[in-house]
N, CA, C and O atoms as a printed pandas DataFrame, in Angstrom:
     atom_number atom_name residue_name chain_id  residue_number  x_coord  y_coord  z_coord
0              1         N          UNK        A               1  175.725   93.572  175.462
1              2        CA          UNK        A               1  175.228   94.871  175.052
2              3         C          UNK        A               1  176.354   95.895  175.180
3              4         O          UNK        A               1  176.991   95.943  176.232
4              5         N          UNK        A               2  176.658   96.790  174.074
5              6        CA          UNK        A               2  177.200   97.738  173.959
6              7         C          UNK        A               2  177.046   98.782  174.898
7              8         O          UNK        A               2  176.430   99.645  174.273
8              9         N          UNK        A               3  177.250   99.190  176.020
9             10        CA          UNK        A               3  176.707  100.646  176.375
10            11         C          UNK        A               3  177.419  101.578  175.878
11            12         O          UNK        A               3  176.725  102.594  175.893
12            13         N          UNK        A               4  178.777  101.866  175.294
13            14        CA          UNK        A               4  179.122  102.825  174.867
14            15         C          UNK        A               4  178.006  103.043  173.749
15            16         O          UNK        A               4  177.885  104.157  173.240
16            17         N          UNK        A               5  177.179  101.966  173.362
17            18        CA          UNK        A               5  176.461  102.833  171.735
18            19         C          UNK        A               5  174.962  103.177  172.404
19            20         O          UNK        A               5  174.388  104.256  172.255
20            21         N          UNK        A               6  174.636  102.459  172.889
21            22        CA          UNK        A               6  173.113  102.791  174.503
22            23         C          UNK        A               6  173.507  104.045  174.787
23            24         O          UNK        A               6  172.931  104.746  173.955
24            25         N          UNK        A               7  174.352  104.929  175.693
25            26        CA          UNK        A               7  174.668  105.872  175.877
26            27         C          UNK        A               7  174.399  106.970  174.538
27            28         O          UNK        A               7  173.414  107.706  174.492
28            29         N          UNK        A               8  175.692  106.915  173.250
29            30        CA          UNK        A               8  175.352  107.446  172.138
30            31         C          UNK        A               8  174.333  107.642  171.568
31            32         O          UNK        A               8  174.204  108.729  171.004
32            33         N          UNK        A               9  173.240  106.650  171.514
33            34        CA          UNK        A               9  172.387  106.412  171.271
34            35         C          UNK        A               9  171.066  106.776  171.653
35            36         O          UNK        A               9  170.020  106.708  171.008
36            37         N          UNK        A              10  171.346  107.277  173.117
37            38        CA          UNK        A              10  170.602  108.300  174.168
38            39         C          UNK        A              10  170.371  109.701  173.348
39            40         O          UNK        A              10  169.510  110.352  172.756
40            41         N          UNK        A              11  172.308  109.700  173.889
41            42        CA          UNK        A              11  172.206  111.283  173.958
42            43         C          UNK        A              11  171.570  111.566  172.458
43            44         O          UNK        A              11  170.503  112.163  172.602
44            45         N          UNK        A              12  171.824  111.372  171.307
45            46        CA          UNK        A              12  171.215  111.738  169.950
46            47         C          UNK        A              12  170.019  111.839  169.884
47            48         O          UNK        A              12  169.344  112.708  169.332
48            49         N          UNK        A              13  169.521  110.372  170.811
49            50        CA          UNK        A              13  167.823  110.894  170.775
50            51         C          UNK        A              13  167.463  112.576  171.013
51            52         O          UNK        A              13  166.944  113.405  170.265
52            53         N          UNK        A              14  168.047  112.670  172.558
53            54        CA          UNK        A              14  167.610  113.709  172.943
54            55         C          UNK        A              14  168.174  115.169  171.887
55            56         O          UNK        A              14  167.410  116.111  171.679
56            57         N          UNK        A              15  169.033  115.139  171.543
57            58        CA          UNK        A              15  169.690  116.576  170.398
58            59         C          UNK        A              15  168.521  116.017  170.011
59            60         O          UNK        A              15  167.601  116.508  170.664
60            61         N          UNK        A              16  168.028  114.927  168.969
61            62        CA          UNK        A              16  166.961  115.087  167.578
62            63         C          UNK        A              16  165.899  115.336  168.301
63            64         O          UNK        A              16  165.126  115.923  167.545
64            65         N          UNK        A              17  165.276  115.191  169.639
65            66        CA          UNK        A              17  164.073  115.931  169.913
66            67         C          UNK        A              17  163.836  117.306  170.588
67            68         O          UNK        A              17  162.766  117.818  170.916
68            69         N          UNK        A              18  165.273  117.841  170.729
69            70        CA          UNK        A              18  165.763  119.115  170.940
70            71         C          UNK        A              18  165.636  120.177  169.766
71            72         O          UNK        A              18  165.008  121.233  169.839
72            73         N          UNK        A              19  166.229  119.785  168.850
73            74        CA          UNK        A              19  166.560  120.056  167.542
74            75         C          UNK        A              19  165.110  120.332  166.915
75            76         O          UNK        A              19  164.905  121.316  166.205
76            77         N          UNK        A              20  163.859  119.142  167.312
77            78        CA          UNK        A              20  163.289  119.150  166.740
78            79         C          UNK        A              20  162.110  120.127  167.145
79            80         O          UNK        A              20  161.229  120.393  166.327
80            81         N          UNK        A              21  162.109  120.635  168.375
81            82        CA          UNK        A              21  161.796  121.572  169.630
82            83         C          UNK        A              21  161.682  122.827  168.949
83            84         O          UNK        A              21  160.646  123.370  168.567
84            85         N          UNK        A              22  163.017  123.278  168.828
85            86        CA          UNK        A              22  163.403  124.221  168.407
86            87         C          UNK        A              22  162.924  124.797  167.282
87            88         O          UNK        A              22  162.641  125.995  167.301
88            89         N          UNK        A              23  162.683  123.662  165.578
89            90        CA          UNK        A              23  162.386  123.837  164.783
90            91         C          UNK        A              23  160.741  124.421  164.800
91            92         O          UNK        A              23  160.203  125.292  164.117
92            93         N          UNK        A              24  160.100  123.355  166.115
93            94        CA          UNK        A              24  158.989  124.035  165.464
94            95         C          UNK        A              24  158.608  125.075  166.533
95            96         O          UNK        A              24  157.433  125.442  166.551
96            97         N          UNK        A              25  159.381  125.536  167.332
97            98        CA          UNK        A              25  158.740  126.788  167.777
98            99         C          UNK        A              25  159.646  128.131  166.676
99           100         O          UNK        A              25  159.290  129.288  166.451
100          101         N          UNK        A              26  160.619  127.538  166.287
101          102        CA          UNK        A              26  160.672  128.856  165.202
102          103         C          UNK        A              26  160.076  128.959  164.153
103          104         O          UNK        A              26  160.318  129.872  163.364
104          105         N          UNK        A              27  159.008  127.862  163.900
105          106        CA          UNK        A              27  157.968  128.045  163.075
106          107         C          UNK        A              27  157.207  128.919  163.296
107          108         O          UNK        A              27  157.050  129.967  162.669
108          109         N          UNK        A              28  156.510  128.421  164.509
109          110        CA          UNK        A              28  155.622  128.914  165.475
110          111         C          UNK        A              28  155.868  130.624  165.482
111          112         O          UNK        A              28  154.921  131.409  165.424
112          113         N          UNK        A              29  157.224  131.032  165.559
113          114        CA          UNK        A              29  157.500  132.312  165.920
114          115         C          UNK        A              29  157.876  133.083  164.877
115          116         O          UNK        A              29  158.272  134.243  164.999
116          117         N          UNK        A              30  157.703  132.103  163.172
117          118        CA          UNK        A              30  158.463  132.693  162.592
118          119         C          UNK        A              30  159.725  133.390  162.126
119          120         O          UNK        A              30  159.979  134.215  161.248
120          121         N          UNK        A              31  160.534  132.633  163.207
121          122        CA          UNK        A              31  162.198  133.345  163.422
122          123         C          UNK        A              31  162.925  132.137  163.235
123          124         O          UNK        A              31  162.549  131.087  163.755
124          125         N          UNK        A              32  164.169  132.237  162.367
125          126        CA          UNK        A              32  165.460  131.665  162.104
126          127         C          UNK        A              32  166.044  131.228  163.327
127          128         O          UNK        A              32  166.087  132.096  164.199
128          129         N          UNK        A              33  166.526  130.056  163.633
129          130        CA          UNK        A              33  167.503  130.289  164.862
130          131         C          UNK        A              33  168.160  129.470  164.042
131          132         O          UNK        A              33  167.662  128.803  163.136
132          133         N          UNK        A              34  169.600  129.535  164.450
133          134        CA          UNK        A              34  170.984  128.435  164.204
134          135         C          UNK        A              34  170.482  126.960  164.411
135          136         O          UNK        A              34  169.474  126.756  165.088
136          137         N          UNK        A              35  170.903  126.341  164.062
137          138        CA          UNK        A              35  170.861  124.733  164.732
138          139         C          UNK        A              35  172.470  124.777  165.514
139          140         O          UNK        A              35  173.595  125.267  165.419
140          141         N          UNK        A              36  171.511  123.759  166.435
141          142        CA          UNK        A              36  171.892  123.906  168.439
142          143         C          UNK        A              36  173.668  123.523  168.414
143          144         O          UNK        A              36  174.389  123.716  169.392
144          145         N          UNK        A              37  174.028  123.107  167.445
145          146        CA          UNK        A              37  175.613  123.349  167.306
146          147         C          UNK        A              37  176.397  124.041  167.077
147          148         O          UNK        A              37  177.607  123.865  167.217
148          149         N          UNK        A              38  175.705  125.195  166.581
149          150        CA          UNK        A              38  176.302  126.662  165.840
150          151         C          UNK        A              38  176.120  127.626  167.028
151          152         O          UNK        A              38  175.379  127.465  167.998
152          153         N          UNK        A              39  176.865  128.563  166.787
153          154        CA          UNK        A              39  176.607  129.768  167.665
154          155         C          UNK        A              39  176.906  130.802  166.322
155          156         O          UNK        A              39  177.651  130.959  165.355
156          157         N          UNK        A              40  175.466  131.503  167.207
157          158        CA          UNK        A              40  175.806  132.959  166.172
158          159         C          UNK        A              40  175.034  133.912  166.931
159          160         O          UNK        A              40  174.085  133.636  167.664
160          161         N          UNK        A              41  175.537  135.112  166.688
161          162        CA          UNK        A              41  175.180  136.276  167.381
162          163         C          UNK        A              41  173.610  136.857  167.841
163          164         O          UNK        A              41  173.248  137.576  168.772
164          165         N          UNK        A              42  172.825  136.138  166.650
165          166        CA          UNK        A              42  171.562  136.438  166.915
166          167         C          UNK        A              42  170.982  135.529  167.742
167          168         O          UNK        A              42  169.820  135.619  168.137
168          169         N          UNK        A              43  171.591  134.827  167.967
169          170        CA          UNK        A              43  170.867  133.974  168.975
170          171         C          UNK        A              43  170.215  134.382  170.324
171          172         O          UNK        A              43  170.726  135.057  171.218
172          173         N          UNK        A              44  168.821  133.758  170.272
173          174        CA          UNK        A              44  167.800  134.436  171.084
174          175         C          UNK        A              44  168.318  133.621  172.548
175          176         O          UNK        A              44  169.427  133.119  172.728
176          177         N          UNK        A              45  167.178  133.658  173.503
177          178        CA          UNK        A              45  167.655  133.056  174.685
178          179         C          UNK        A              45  167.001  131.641  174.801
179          180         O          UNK        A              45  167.164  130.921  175.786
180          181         N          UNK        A              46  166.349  131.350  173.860
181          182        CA          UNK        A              46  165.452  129.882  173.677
182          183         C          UNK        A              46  166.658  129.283  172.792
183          184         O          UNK        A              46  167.122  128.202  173.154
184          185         N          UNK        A              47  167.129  129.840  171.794
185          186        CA          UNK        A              47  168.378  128.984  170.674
186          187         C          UNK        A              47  169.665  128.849  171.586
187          188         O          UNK        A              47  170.686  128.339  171.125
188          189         N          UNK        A              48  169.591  129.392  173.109
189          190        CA          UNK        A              48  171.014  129.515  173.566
190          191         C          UNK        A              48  170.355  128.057  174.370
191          192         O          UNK        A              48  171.109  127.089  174.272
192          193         N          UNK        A              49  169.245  127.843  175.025
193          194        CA          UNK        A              49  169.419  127.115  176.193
194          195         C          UNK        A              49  168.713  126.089  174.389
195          196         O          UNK        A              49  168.711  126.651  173.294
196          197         N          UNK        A              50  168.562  125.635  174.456
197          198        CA          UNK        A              50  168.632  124.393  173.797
198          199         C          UNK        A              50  169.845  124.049  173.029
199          200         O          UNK        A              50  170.083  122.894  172.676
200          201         N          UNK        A              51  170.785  125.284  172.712
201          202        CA          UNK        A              51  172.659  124.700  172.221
202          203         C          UNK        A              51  172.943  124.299  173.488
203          204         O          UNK        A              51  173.652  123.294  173.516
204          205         N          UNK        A              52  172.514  124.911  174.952
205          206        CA          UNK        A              52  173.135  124.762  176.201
206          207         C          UNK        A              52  172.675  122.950  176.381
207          208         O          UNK        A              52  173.416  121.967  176.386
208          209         N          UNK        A              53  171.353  123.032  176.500
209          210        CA          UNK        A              53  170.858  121.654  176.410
210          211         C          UNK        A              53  171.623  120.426  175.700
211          212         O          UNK        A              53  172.124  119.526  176.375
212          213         N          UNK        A              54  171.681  120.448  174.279
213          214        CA          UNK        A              54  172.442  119.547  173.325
214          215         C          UNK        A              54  174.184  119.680  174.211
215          216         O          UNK        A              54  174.813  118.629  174.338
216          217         N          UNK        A              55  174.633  120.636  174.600
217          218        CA          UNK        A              55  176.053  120.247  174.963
218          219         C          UNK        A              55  175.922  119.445  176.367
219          220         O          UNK        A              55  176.847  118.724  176.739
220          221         N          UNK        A              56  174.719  119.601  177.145
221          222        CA          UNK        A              56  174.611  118.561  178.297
222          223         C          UNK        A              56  174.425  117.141  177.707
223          224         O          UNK        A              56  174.854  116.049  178.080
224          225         N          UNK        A              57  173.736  117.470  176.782
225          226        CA          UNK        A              57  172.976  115.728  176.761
226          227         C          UNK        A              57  174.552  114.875  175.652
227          228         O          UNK        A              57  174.683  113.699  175.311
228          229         N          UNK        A              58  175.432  116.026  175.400
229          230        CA          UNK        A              58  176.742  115.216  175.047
230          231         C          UNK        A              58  177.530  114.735  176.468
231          232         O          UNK        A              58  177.972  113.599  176.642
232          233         N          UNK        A              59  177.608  115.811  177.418
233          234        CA          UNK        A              59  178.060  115.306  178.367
234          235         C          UNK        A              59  177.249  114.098  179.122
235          236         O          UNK        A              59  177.849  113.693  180.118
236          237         N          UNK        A              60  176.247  113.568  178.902
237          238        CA          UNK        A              60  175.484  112.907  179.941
238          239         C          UNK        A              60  176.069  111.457  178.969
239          240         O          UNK        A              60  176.268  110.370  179.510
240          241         N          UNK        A              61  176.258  111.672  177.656
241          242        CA          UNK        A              61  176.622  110.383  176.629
242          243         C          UNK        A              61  177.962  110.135  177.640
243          244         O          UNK        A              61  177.967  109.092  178.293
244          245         N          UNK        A              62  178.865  110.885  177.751
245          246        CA          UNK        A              62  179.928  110.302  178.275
246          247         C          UNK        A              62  179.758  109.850  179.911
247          248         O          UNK        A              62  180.413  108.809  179.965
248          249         N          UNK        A              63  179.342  110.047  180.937
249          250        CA          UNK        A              63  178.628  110.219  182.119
250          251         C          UNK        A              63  177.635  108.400  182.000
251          252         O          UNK        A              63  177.616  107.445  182.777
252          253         N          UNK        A              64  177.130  108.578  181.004
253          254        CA          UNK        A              64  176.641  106.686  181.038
254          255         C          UNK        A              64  177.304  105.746  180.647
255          256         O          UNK        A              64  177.154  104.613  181.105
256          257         N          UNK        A              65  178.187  106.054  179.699
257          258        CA          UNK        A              65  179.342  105.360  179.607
258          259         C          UNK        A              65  180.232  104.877  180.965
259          260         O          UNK        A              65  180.700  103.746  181.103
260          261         N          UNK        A              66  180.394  106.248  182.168
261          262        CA          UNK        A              66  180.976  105.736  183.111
262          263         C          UNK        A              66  180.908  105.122  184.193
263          264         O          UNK        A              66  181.664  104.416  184.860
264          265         N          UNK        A              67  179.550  105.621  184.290
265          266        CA          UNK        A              67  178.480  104.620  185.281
266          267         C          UNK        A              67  178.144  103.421  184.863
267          268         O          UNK        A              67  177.720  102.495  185.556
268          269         N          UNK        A              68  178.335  103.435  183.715
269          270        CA          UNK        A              68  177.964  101.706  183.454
270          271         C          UNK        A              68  179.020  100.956  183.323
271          272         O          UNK        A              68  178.881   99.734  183.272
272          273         N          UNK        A              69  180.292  101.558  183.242
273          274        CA          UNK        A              69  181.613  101.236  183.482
274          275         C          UNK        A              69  181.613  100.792  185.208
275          276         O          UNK        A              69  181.819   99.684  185.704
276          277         N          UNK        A              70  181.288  102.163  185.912
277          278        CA          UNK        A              70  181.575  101.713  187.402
278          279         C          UNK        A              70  180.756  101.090  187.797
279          280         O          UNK        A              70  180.841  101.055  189.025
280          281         N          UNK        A              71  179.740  100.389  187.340
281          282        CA          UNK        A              71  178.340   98.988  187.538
282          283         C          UNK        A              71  179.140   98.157  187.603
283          284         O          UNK        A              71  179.552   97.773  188.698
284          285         N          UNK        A              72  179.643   97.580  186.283
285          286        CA          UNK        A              72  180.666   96.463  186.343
286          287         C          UNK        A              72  181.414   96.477  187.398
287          288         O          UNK        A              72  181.369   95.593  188.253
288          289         N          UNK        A              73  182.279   97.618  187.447
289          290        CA          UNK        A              73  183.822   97.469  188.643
290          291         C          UNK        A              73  182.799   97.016  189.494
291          292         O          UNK        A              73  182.779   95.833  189.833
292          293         N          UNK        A              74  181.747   98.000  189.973
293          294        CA          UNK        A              74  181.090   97.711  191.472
294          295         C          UNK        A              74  180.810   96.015  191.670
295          296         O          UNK        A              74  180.751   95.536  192.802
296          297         N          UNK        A              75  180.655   95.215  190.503
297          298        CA          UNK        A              75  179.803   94.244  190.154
298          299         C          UNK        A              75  180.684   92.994  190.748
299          300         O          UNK        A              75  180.374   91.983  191.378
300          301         N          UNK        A              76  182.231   93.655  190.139
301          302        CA          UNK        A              76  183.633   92.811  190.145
302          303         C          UNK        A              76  184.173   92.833  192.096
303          304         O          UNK        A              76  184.611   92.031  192.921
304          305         N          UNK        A              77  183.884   93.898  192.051
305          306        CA          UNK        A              77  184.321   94.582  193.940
306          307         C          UNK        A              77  183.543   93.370  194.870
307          308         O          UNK        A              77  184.091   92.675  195.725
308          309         N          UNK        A              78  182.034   93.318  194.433
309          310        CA          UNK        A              78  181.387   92.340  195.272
310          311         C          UNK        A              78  181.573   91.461  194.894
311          312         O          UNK        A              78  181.177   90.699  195.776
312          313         N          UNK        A              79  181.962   90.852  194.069
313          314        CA          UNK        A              79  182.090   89.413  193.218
314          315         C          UNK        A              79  183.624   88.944  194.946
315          316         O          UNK        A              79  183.857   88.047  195.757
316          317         N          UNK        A              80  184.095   90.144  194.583
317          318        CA          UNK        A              80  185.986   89.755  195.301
318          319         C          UNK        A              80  185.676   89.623  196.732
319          320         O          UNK        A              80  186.389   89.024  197.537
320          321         N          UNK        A              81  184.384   90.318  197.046
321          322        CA          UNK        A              81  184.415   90.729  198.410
322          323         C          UNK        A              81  184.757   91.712  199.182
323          324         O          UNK        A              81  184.718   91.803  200.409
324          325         N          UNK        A              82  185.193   92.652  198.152
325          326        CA          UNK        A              82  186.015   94.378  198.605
326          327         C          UNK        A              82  184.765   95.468  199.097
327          328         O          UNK        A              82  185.044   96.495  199.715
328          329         N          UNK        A              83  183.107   95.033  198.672
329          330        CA          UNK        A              83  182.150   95.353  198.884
330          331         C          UNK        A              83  181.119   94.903  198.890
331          332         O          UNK        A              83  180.867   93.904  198.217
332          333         N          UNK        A              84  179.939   95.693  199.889
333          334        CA          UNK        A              84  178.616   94.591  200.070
334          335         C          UNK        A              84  177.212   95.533  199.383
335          336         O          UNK        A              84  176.879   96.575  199.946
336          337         N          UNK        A              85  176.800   95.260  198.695
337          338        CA          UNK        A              85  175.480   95.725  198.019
338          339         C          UNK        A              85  174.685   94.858  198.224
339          340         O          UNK        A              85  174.623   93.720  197.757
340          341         N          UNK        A              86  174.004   95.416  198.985
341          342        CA          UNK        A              86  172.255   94.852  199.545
342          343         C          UNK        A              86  171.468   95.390  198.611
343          344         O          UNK        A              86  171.882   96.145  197.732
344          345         N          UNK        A              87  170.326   95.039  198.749
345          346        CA          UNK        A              87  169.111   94.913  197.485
346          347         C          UNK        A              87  168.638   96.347  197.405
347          348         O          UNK        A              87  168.063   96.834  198.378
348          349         N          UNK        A              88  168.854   97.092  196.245
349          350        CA          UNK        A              88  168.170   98.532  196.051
350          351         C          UNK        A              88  169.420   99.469  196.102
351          352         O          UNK        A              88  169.386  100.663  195.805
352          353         N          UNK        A              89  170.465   98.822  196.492
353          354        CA          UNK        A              89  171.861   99.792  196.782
354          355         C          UNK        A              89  172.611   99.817  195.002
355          356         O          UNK        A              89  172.482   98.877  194.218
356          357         N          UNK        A              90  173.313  101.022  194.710
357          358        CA          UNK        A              90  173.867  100.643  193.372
358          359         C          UNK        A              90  175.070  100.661  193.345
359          360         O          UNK        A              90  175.752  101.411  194.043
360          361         N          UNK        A              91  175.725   99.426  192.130
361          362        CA          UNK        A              91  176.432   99.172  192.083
362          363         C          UNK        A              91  177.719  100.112  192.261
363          364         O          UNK        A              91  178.735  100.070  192.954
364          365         N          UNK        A              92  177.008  101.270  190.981
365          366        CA          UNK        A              92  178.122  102.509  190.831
366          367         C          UNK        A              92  178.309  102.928  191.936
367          368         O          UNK        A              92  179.412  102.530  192.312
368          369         N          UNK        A              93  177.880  103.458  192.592
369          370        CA          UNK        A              93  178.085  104.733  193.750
370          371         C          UNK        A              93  178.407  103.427  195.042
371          372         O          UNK        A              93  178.625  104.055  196.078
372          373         N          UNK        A              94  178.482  102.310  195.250
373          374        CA          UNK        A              94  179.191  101.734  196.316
374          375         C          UNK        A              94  180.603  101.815  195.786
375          376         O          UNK        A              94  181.588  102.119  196.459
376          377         N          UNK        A              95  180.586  101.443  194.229
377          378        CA          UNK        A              95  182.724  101.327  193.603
378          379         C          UNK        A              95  183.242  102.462  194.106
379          380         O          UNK        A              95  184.372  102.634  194.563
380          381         N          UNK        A              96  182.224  103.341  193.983
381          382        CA          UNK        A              96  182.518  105.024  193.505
382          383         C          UNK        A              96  183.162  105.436  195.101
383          384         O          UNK        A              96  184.258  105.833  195.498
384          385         N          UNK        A              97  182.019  105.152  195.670
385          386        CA          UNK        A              97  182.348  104.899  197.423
386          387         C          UNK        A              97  183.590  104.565  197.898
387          388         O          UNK        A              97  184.277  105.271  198.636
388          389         N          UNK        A              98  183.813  103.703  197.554
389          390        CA          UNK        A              98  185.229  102.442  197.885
390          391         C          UNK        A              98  186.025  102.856  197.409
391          392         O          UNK        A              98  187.053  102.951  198.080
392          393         N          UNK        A              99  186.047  103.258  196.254
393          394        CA          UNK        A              99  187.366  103.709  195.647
394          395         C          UNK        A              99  188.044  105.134  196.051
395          396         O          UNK        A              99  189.249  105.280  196.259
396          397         N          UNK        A             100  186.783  106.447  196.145
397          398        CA          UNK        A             100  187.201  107.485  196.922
398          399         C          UNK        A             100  188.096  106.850  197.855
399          400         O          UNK        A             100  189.317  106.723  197.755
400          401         N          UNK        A             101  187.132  106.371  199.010
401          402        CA          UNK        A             101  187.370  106.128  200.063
402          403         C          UNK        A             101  189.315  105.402  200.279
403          404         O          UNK        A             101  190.104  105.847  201.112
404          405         N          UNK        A             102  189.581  104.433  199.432
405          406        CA          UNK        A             102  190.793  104.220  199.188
406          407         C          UNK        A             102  192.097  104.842  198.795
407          408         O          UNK        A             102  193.202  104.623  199.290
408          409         N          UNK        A             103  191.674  105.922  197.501
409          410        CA          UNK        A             103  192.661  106.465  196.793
410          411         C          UNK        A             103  192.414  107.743  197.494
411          412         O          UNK        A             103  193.417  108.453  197.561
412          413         N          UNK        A             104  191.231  108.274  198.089
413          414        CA          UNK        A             104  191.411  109.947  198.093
414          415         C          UNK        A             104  190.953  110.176  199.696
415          416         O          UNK        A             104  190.882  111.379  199.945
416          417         N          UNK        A             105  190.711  109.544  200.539
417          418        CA          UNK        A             105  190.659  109.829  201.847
418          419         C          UNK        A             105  191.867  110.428  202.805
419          420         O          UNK        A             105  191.671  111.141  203.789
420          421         N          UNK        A             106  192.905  110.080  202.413
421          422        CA          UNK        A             106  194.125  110.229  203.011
422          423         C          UNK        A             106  194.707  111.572  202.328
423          424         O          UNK        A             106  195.781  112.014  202.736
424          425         N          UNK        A             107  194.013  112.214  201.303
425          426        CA          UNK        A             107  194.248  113.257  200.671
426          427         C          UNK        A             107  193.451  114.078  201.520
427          428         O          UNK        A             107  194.051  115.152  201.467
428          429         N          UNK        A             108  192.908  114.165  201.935
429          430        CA          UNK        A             108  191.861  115.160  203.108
430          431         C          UNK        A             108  192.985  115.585  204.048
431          432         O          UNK        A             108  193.305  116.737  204.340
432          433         N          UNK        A             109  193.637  114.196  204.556
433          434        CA          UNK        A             109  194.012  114.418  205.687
434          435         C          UNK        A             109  195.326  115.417  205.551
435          436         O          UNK        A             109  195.439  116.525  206.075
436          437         N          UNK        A             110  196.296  114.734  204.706
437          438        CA          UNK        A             110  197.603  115.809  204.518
438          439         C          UNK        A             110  197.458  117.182  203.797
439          440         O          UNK        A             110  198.423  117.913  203.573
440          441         N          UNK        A             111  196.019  117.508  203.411
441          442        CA          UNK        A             111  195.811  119.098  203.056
442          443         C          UNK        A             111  195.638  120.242  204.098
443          444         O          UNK        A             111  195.489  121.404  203.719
């Protein structure tokens, strides 16, 4: 399985039911807003947080991409023995753990 396209594939959902949010409460309200990629001046405070929204749910596309990146490493770490994941513990955030802990701990200390 692809997760770079799982991820993509997320986040779009969420813009098209954002997008689609939007459309019909400016039905509802009778008012124009931009679509959530545009900025323009008239933009109300409902057309700002749903452009605000769509630019999260781009960041969250890249964000599952990396967690499911650091699943694997974590996956590879216990495979080697560099880490122990017990049942309910996740993969990501033990790599994520370990690896701080390796590359950036000693950076604490000489600051």
């Amino acid at each position: 399985m692809n997760h770079d396209l799982v991820a993509a594939r997320a986040a779009e959902e969420i813009i098209e039911l954002l997008t689609l949010c939007q459309q019909l409460q400016s039905e509802k309200d009778g008012r124009e807003r931009p679509a959530p990629g545009t900025y323009s001046r008239d933009e109300d405070d409902f057309a700002d947080r749903i452009r605000s929204a769509c630019g999260h749910a781009l960041q969250l596309r890249q964000l599952l991409t990396v967690a499911t990146t650091l699943s694997a490493i974590g996956a590879e770490m216990e495979r080697r023995g560099e880490i122990s994941v017990l049942p309910g513990e996740d993969y990501a955030q033990k790599a994520l753990a370990r690896l701080t802990e390796q590359y950036l701990s000693d950076r604490d200390n000489k600051q």
